[in-house]
Backbone as CSV, one residue per row, in Angstrom:
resi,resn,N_x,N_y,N_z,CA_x,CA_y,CA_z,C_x,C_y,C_z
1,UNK,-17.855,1.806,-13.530,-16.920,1.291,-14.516,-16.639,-0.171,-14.209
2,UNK,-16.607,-0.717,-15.169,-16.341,-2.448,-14.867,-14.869,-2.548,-15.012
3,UNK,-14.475,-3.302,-13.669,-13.066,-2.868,-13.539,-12.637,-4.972,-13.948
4,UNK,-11.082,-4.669,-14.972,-10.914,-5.845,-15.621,-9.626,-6.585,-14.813
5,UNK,-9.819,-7.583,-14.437,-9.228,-8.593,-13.320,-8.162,-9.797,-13.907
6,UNK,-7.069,-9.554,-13.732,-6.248,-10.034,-14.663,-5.383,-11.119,-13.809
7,UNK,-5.549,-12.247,-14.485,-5.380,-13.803,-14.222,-4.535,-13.717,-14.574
8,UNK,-2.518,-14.229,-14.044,-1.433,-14.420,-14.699,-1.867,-15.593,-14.901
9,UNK,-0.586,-15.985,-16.113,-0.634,-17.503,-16.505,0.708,-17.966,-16.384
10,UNK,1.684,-17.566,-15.399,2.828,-17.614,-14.931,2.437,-19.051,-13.822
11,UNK,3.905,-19.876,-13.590,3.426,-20.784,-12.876,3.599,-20.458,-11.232
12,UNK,2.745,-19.462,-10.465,3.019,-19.256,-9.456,2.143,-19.998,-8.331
13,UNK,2.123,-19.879,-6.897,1.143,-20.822,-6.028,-0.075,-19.923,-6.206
14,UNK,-1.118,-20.976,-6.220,-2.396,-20.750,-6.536,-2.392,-19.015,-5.425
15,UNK,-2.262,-19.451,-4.467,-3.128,-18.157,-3.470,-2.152,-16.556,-3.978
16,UNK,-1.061,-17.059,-4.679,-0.493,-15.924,-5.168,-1.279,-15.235,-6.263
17,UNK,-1.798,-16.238,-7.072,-2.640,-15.760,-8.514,-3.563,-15.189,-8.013
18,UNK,-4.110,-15.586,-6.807,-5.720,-15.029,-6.329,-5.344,-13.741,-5.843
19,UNK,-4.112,-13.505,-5.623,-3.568,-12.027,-4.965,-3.399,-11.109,-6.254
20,UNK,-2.533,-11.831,-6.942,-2.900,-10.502,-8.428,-3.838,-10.633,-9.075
21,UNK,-5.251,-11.418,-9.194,-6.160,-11.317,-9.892,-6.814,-10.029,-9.087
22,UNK,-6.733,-9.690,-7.976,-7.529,-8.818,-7.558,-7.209,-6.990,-7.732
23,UNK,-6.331,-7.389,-8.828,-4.942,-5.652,-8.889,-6.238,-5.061,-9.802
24,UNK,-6.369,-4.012,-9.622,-7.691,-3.284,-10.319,-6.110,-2.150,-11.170
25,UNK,-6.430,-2.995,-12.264,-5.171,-1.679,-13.449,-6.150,-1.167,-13.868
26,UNK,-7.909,-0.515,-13.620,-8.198,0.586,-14.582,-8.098,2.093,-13.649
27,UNK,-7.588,1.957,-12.390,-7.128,2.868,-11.534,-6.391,2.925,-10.904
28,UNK,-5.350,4.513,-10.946,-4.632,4.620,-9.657,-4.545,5.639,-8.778
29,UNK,-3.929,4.768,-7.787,-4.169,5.439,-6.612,-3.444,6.712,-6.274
30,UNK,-2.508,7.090,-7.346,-2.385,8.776,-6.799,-3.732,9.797,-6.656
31,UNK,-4.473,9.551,-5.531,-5.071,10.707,-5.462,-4.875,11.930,-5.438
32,UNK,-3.948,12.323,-4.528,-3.536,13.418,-3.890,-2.086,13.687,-4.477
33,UNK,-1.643,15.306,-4.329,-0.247,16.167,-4.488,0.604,15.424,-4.138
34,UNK,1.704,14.790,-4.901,3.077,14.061,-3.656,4.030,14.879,-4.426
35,UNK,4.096,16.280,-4.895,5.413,17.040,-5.165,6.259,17.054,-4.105
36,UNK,5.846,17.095,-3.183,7.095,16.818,-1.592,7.679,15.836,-1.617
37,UNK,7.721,14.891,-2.628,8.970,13.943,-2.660,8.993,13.605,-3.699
38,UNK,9.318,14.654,-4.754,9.202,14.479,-5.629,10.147,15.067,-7.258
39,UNK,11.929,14.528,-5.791,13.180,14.410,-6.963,13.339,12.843,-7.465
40,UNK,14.344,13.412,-8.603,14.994,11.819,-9.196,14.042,11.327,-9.930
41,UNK,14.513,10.053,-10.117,13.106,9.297,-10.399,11.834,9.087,-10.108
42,UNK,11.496,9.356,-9.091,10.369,9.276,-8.350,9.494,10.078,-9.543
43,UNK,9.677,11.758,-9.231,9.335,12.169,-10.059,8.692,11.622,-11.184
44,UNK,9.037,10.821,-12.105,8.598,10.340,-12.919,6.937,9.751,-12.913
45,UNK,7.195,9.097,-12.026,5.835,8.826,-11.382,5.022,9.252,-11.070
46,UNK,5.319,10.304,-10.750,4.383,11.400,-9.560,3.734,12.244,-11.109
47,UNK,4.746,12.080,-12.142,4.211,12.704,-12.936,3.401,12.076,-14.333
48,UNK,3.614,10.623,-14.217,2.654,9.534,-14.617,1.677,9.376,-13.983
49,UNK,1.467,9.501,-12.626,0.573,9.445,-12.067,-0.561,10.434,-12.748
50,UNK,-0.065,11.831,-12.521,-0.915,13.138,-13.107,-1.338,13.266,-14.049
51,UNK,-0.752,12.643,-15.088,-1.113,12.750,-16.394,-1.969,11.093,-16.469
52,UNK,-1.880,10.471,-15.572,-3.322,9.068,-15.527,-4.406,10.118,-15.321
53,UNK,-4.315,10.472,-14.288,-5.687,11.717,-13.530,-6.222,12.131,-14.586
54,UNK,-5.379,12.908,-15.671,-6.050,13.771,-16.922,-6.426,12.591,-17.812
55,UNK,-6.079,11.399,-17.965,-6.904,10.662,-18.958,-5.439,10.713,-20.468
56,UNK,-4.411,11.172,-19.949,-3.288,11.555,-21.295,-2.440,10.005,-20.686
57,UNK,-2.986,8.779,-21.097,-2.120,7.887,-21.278,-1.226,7.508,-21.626
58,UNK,-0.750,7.972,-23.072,0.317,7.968,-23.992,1.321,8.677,-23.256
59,UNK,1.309,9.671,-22.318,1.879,10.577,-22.386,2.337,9.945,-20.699
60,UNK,1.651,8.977,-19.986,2.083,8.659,-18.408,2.580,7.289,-19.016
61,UNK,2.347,6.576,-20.342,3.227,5.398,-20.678,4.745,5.903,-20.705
62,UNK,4.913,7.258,-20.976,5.542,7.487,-21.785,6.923,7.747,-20.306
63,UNK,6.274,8.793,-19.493,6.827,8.645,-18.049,7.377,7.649,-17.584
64,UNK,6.164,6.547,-17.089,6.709,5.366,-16.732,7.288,4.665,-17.376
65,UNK,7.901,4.717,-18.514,8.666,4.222,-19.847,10.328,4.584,-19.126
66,UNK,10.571,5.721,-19.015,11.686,6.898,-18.468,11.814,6.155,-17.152
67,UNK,11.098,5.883,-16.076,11.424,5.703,-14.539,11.767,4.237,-15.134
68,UNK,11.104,3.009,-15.788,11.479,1.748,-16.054,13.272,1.844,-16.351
69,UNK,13.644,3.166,-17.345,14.808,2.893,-18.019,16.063,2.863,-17.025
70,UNK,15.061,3.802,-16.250,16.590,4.611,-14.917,16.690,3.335,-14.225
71,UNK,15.470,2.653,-12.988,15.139,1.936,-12.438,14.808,0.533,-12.856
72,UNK,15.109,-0.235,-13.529,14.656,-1.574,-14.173,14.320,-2.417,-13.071
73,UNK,14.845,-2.429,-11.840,14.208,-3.473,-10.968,13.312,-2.515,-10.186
74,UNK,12.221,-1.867,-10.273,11.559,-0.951,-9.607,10.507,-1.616,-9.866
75,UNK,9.631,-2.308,-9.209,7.839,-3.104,-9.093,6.734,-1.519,-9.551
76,UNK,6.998,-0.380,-8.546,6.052,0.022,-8.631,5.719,0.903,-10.116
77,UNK,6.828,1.198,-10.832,7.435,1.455,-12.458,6.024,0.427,-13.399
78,UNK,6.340,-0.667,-13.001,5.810,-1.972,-14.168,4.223,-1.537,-13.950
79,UNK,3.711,-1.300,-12.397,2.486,-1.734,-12.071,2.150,-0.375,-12.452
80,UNK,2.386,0.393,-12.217,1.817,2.102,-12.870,1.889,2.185,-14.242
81,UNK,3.086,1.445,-14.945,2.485,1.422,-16.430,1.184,0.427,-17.063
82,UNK,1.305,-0.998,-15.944,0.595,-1.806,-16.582,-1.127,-1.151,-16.342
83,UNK,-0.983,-0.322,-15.490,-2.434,0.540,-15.582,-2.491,1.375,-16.642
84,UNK,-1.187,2.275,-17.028,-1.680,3.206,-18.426,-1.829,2.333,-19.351
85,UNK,-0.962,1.205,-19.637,-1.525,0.538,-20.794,-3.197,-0.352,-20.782
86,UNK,-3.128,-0.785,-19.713,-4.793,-1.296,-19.715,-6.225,-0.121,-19.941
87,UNK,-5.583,1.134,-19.942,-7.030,2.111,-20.035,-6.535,2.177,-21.572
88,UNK,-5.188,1.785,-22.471,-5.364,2.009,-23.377,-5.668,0.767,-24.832
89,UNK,-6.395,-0.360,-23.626,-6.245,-1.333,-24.575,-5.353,-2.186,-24.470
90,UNK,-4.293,-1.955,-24.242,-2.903,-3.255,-24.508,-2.887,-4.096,-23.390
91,UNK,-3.843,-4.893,-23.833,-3.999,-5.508,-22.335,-3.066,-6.747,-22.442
92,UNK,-2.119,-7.004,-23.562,-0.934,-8.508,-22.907,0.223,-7.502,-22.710
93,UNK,-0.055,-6.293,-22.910,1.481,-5.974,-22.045,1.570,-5.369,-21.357
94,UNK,-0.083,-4.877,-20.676,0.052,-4.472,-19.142,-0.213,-6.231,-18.331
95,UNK,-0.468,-6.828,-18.807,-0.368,-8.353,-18.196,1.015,-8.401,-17.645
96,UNK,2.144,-8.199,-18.611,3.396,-8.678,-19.046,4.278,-7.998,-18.020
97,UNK,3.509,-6.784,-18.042,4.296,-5.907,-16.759,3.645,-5.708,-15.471
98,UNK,2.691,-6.246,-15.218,1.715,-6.641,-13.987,3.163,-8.026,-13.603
99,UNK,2.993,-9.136,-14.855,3.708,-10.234,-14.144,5.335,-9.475,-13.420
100,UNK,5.643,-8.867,-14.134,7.040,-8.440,-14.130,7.512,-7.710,-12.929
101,UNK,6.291,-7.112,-12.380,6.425,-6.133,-11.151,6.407,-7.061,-9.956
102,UNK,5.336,-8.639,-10.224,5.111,-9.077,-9.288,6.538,-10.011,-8.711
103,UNK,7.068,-10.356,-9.946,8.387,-11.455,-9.679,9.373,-10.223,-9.113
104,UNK,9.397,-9.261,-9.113,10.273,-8.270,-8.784,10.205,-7.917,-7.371
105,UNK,8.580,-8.062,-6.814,8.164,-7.329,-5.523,7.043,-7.632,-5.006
106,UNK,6.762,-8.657,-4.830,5.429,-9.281,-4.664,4.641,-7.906,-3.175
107,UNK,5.128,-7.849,-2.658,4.452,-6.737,-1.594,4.234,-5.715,-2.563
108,UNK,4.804,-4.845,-3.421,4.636,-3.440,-4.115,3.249,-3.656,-4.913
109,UNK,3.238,-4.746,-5.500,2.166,-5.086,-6.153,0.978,-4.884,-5.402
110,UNK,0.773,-5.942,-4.210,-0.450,-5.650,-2.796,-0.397,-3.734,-2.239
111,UNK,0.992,-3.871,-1.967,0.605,-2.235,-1.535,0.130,-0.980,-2.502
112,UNK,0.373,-1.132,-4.090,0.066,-0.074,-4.255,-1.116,-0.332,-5.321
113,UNK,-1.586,-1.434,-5.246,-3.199,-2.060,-5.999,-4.264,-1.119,-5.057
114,UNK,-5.387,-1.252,-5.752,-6.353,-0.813,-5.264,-7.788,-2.212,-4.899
115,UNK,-8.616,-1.729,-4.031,-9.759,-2.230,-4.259,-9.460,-3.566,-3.745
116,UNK,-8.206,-3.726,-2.841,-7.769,-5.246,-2.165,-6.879,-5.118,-0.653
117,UNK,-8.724,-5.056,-0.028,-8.121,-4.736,1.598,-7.152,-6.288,2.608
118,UNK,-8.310,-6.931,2.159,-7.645,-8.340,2.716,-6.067,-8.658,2.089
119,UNK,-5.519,-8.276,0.746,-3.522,-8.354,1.192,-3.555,-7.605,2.086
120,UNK,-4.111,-5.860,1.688,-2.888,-5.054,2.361,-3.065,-5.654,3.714
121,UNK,-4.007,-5.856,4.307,-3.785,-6.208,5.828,-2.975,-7.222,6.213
122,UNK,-2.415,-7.794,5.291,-1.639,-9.200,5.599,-0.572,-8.521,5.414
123,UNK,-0.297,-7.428,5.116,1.073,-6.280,5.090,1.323,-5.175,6.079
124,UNK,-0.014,-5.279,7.102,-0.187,-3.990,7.966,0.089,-4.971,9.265
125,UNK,1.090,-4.162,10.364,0.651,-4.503,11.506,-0.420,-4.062,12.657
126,UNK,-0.621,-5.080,13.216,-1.919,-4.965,14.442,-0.940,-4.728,15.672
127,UNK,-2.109,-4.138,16.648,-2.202,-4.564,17.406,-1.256,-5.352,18.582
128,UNK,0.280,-5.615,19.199,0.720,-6.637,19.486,-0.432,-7.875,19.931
129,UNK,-0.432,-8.931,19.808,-1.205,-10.334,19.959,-0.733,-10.474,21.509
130,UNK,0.233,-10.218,21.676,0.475,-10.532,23.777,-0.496,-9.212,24.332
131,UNK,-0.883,-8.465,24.186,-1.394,-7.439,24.621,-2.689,-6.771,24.258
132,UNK,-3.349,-7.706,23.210,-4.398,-7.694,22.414,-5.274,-9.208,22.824
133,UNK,-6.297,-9.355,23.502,-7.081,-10.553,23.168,-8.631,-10.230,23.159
134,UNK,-9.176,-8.828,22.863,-10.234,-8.211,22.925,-10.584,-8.630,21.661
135,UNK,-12.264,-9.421,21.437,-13.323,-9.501,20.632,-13.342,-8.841,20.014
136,UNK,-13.595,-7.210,20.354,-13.924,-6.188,19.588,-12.450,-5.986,18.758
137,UNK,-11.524,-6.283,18.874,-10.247,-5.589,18.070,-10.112,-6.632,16.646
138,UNK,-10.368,-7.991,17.298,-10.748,-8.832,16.725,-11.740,-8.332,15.303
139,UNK,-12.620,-7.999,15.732,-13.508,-8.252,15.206,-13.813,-7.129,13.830
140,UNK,-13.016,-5.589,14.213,-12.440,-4.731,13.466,-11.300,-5.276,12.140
141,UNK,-10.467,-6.724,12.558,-9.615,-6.543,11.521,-10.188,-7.537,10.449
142,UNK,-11.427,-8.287,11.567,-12.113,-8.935,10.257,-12.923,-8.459,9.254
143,UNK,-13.740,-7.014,9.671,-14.159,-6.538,8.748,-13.006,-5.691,7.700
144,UNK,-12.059,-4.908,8.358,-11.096,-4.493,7.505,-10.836,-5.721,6.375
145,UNK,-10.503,-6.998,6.726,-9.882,-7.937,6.240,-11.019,-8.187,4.784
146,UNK,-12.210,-8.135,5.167,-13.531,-8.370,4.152,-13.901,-7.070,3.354
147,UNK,-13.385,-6.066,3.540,-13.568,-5.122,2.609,-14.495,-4.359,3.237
148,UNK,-15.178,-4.584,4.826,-16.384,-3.704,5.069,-15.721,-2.467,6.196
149,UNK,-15.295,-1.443,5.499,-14.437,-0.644,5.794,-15.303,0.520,6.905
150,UNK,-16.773,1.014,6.499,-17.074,1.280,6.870,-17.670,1.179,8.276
151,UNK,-18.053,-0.323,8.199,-19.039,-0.798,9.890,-17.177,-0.737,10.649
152,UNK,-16.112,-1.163,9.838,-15.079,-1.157,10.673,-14.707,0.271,11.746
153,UNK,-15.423,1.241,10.848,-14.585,2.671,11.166,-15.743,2.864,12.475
154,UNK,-17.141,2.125,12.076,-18.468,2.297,13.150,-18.089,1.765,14.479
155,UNK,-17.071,0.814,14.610,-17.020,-0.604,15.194,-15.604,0.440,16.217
156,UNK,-14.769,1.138,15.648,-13.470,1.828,16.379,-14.494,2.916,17.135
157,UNK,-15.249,3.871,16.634,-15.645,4.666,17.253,-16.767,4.309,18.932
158,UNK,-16.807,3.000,18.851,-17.963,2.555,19.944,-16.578,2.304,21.276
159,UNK,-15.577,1.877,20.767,-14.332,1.273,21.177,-13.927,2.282,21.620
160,UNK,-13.448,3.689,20.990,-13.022,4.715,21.702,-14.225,5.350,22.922
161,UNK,-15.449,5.210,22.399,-16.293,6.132,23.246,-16.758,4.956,24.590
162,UNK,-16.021,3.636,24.535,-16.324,2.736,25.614,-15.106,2.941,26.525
163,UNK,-14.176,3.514,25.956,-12.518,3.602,26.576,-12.325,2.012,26.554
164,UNK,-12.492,1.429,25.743,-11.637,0.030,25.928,-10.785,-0.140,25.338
165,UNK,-9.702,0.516,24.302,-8.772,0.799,24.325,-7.654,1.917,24.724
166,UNK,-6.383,1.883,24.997,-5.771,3.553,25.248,-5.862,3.860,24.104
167,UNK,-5.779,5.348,23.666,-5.796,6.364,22.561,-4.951,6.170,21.377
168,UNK,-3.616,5.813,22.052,-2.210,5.081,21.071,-3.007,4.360,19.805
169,UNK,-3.445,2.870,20.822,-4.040,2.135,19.833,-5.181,1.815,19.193
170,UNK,-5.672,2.889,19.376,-7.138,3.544,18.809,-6.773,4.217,17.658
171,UNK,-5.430,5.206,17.586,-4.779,5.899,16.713,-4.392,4.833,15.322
172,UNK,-3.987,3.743,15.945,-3.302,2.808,15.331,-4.552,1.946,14.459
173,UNK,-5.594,1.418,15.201,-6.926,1.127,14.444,-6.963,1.868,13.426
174,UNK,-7.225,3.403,13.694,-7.647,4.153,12.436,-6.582,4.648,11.639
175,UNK,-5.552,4.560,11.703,-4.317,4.876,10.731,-4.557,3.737,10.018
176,UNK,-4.747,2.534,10.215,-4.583,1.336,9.341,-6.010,1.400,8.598
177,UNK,-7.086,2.105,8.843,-8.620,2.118,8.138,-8.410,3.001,7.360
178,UNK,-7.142,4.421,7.608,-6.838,5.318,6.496,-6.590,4.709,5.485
179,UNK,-5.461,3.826,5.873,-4.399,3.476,4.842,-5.262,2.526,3.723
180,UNK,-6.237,2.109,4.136,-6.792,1.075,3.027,-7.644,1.494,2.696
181,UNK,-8.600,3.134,3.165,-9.171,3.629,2.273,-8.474,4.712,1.474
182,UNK,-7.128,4.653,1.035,-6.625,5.260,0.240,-5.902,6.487,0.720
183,UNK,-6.293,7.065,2.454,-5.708,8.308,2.374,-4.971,8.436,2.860
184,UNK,-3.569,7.763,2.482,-2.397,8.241,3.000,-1.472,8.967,4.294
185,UNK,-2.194,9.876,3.756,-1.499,11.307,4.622,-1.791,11.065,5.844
186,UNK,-3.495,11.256,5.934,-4.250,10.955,7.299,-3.960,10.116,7.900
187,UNK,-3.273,8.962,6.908,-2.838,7.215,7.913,-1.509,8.126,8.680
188,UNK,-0.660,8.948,7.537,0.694,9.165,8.687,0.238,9.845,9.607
189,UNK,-0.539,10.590,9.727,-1.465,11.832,10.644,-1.293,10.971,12.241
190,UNK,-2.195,10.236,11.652,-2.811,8.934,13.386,-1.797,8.253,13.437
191,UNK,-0.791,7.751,12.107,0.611,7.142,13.520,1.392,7.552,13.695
192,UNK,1.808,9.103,13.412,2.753,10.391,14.109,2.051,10.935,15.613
193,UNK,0.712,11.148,15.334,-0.054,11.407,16.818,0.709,10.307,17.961
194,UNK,-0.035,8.765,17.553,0.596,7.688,18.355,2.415,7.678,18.827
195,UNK,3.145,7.753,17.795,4.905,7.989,18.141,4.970,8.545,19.062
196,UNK,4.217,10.147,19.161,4.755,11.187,19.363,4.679,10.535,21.234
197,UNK,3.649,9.424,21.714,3.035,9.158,22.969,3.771,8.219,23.089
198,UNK,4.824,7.539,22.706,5.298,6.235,22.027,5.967,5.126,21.132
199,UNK,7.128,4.878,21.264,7.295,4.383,20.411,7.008,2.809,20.086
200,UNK,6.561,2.363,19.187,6.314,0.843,18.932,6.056,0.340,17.498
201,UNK,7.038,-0.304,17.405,7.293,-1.167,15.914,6.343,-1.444,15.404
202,UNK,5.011,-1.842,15.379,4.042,-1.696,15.009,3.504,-0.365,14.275
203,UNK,3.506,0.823,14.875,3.436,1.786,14.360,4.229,2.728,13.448
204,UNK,5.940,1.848,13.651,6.702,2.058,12.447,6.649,1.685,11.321
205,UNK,6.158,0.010,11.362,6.258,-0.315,10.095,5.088,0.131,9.424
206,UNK,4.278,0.806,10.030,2.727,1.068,9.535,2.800,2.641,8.461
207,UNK,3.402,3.143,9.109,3.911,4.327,8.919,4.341,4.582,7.724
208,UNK,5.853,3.260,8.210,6.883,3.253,6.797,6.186,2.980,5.498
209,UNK,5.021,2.120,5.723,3.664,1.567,4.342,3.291,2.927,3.939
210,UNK,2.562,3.869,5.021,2.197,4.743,4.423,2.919,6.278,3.498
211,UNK,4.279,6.452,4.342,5.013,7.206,3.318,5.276,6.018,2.099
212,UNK,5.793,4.966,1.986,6.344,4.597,0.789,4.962,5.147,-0.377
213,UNK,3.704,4.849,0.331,2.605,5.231,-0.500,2.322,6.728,-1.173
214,UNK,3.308,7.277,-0.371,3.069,8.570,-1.074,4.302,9.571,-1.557
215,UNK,5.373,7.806,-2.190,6.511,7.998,-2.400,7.677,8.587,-1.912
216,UNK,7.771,8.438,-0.855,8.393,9.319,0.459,8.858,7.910,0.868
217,UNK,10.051,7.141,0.074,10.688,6.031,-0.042,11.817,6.220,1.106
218,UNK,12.294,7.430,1.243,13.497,7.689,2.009,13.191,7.307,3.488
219,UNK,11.833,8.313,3.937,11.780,7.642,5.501,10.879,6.436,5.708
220,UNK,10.124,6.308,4.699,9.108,4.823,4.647,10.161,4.087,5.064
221,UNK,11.515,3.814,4.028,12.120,2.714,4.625,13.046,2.782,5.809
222,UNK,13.372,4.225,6.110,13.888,3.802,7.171,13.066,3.612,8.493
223,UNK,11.819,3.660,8.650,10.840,3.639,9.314,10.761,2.255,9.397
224,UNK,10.428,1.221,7.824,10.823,-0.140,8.020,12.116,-0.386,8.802
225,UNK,13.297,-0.345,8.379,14.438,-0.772,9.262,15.042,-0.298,10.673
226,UNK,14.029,0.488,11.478,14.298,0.956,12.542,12.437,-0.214,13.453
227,UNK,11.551,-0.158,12.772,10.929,-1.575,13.336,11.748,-2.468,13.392
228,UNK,12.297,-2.719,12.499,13.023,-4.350,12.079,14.013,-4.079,13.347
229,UNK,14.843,-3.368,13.792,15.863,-3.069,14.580,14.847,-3.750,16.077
230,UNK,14.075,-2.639,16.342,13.155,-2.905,17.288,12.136,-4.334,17.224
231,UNK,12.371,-5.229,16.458,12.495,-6.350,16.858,11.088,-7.029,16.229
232,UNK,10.504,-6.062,15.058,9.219,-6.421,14.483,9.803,-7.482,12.851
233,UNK,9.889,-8.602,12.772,10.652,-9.434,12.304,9.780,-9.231,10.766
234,UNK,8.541,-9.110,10.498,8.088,-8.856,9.156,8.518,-7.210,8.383
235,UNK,8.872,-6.097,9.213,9.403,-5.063,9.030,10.853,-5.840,7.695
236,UNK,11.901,-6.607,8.772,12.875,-6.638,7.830,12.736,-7.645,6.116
237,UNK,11.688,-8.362,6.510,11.329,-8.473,4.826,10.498,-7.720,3.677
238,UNK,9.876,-6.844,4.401,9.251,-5.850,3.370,10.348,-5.188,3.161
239,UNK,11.395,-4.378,4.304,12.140,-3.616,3.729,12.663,-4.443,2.107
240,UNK,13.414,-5.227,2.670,14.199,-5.892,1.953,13.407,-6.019,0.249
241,UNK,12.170,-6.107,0.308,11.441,-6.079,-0.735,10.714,-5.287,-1.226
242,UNK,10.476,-3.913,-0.730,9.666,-2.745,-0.960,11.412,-1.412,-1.268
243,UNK,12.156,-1.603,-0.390,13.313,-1.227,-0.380,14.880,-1.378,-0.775
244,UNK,14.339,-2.132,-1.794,15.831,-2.938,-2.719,15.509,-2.731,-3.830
245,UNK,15.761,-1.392,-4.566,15.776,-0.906,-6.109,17.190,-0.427,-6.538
């Protein structure tokens, strides 16, 4: 499918435009069941989402129409409709609400786009840098960063079977290779394993990305503001911006 790449014409900084030109609205990313968090408004979504899956657009405009009314400053509302309306054609007013989500939440936009590894990683934490100066770890977030997801996942497994990292942050490698190939769950999987050995802000705020992804807003953010506590200083501006509806 030729997926259509949408240029605002809002006056924002160039490298911002290059960040939403890359929002792929002819898909979304609810893959998977999120009925487990799935009162209130949320709901709404979860059930726009489902009815994207079936191809009943009218009917997930119509959803995300309902979560917009409850929620008006909600990013991820605008960007889930501006996908039902782009499979249905209306492409200046999924523009309109692409722009609208982004002035609202510039992170919600990167986190819940598809097909754009290099933001999310500029949203994921690594690694600490005092405790990290290995080539090879290096060299994993550059392919993550380029979209080559796979030699990345080739590149962790040589790393674990060399023992040159501990297990923690081996966990932490591949929770963050989940998270940007879409599967969620599995990302919380590998950084609940890691907690459970550990705690480190790094692996909270990683975490907190991946429930918010599967609308599980309640501990995503407090997952953000308990990093931020623990002293991971980009934690307290996502909250503040993924977590202020």
């Amino acid at each position: 499918m030729k997926y259509l790449l949408i240029a605002l014409t809002l006056s924002i900084p160039c490298i911002l435009n290059s960040q939403i030109s890359s929002v792929d609205l002819y898909t979304s990313n609810a893959r998977t069941d999120q009925r487990n968090y799935g009162n209130g408004v949320t709901k709404l979504l979860i059930d726009g989402d489902n009815l994207m899956r079936q191809g009943r657009w009218e009917e997930a405009i119509q959803a995300y129409d309902n979560a917009v009314v409850q929620w008006p400053n909600w990013a991820p509302a605008y960007l889930k409709r501006a996908m039902a309306k782009q499979r249905m054609g209306r492409t200046t007013e999924a523009e309109r609400d692409l722009q609208r989500a982004f002035l609202i939440s510039p992170n919600s936009v990167m986190l819940f786009s598809l097909n754009n590894p290099a933001s999310k990683m500029r949203l994921l934490a690594t690694l600490p840098p005092e405790t990290d100066h290995r080539e090879s770890t290096k060299a994993v977030y550059a392919l993550k960063t380029s979209g080559k997801l796979m030699q990345a996942s080739s590149l962790i497994n040589q790393m674990e079977e060399n023992q040159n990292l501990p297990a923690a942050d081996i966990a932490l490698l591949r929770g963050n290779l989940q998270l940007l190939q879409e599967d969620h769950f599995q990302a919380i999987a590998y950084y609940d394993w890691a907690l459970q050995r550990g705690t480190s802000p790094e692996l909270l705020h990683n975490r907190g990305l991946a429930r918010i992804l599967t609308y599980n807003f309640s501990d995503g953010c407090a997952d953000l503001e308990l990093a931020s506590d623990l002293g991971y200083q980009p934690s307290e501006q996502q909250h503040l911006d993924l977590c202020s509806f």
